[in-house]
LUMMIRO-610420 format. One record per residue: residue in one letter; x, y, z of N, C-alpha, C, O in turn. Coordinates in steps of 0.1 Angstrom, whole numbers, plus 2048, in hexadecimal, padded with zeros to 3 digits. Each point is the difference from the previous one (the first is absolute). Layout:
// residues N
AXYZXYZXYZXYZ ...
// end
This chain:
// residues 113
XC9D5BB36D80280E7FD7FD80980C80780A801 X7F17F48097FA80780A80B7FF80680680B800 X8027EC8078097FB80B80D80C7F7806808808 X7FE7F97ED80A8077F97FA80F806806808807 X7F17F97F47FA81180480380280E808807807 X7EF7ED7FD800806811811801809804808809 X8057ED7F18108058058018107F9801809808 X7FE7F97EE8068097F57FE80C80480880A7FE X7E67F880B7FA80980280480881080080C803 X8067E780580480180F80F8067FE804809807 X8057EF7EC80D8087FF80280D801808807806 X7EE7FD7ED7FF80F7FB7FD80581080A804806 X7EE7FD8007F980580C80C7FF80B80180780A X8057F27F280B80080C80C80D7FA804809808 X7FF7F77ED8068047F77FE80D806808806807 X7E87FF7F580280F7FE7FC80880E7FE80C801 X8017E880B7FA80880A81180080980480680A X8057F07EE80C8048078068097FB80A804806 X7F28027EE80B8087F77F881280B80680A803 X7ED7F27FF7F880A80380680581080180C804 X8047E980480380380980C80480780380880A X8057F17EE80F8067FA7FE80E80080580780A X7F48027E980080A8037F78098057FC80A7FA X8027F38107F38068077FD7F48137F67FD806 X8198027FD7FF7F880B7FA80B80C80180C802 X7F97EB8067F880680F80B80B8098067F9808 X7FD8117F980C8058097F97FC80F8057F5802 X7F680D8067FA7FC8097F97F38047F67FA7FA X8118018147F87F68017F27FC8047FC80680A X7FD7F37F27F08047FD7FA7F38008077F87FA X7ED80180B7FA7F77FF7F97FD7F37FB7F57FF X8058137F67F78007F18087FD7F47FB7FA7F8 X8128098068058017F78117FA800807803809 X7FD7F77EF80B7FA7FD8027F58067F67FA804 X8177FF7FF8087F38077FC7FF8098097FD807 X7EC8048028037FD8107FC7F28047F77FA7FC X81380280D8057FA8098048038107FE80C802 X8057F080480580280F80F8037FB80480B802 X8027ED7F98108047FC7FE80B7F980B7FE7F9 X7F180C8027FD8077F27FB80E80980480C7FE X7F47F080A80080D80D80780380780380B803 X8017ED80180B80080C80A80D80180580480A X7FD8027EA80580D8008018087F18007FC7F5 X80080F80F8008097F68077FD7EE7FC7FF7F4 X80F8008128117F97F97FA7F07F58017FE7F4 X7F97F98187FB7F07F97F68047F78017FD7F4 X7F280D8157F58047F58038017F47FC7F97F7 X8118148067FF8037F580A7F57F67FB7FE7F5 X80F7FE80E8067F27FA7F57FA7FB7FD7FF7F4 X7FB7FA8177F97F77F87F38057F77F97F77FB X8048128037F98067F88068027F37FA8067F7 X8137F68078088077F48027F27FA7FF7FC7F4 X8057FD8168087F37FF7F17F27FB8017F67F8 X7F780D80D7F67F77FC7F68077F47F67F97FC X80B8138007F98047F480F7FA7F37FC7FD7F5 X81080380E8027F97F78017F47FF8057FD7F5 X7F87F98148017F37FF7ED7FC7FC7FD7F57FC X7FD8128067EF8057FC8067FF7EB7FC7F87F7 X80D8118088038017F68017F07F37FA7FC7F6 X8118008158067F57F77F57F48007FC7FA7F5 X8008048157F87F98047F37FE7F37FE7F57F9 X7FA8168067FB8047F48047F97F27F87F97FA X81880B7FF8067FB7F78057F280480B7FD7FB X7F17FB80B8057F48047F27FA7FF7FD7F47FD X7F98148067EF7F67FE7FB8047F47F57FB7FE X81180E7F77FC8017F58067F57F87F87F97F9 X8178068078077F87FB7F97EB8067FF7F77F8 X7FE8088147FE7F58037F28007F97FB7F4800 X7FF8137FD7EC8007FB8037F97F07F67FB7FA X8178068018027FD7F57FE7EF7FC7FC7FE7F4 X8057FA8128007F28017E97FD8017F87F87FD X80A8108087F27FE8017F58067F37F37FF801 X8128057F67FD8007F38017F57FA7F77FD7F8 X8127FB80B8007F17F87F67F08078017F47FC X7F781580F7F97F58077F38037FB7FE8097F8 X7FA7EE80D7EE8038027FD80280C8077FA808 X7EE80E7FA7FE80280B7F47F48097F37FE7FF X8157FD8097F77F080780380280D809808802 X7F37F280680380480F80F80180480580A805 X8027EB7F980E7FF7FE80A80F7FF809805807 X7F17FE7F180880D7FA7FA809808807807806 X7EC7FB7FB7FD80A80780680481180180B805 X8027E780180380080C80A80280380480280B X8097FD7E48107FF8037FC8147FA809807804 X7F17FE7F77FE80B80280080480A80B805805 X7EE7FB8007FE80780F80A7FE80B803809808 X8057E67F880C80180780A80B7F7807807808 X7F97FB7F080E80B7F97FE80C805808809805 X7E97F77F97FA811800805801815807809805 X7F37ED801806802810809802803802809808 X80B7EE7F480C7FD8018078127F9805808809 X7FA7FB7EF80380B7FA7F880D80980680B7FE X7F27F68097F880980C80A7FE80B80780A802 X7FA7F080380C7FD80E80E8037FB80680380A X8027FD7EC80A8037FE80480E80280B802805 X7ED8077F880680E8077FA7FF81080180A807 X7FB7EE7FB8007FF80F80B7FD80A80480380B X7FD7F77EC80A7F480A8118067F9809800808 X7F88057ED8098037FE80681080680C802804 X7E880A7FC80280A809806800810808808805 X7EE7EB8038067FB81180B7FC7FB80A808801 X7F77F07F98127FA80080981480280680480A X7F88027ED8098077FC7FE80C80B80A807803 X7EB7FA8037FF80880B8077FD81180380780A X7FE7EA7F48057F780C80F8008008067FD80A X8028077E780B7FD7FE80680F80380A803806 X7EC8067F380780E7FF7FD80781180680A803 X7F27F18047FB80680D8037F480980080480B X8017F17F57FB7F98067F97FB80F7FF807809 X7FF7F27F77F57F980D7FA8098087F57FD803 X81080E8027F58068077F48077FA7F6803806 X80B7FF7F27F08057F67F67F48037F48037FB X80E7F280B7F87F58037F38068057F77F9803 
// end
């Protein structure tokens, strides 16, 4: 049950800090707050794309670790499970990472390097 919470609890969190940033993204670029990256600074224009573009994939992301927390209701919690927790819960943390660069590289690409 813990391993169910603890995905369930990281979805929501992803959920509502992308829904949060969506509306209420950084207009300036800034070392404290929002997407940053080297590609994501690189200019005014990328800043704010990827601030829009990765609070909704923050979004989905969320509803995709809520829905995967589901399977983990039907387990016990034994090291096993706890550790395939933690790969979901990681694997699901790097996806708005990795999926933001892609989209910043394709819509700007390569010199934001």
């Amino acid at each position: 049950m813990a391993s169910f919470s603890t995905v369930l609890l990281v979805g929501v969190t992803f959920l509502l800090l992308g829904r949060y940033l969506k509306r209420n993204p950084p207009k300036k670029i800034n070392r404290y707050k929002g997407y940053r990256t080297k590609r994501s600074k690189a200019s005014q224009e990328a800043w704010d794309h990827a601030q829009v573009y990765s609070a909704e994939v923050m979004q989905k992301v969320g509803m995709y670790m809520g829905l995967a927390s589901i399977p983990f209701l039907l387990l016990d919690d034994n090291v096993v499970t706890i550790v395939t927790a933690m790969v979901v819960i990681l694997f699901f943390c790097l996806m708005p990472i990795y999926s933001t660069e892609k989209e910043l590289k394709e819509k700007f690409g390569d010199k934001n390097e």
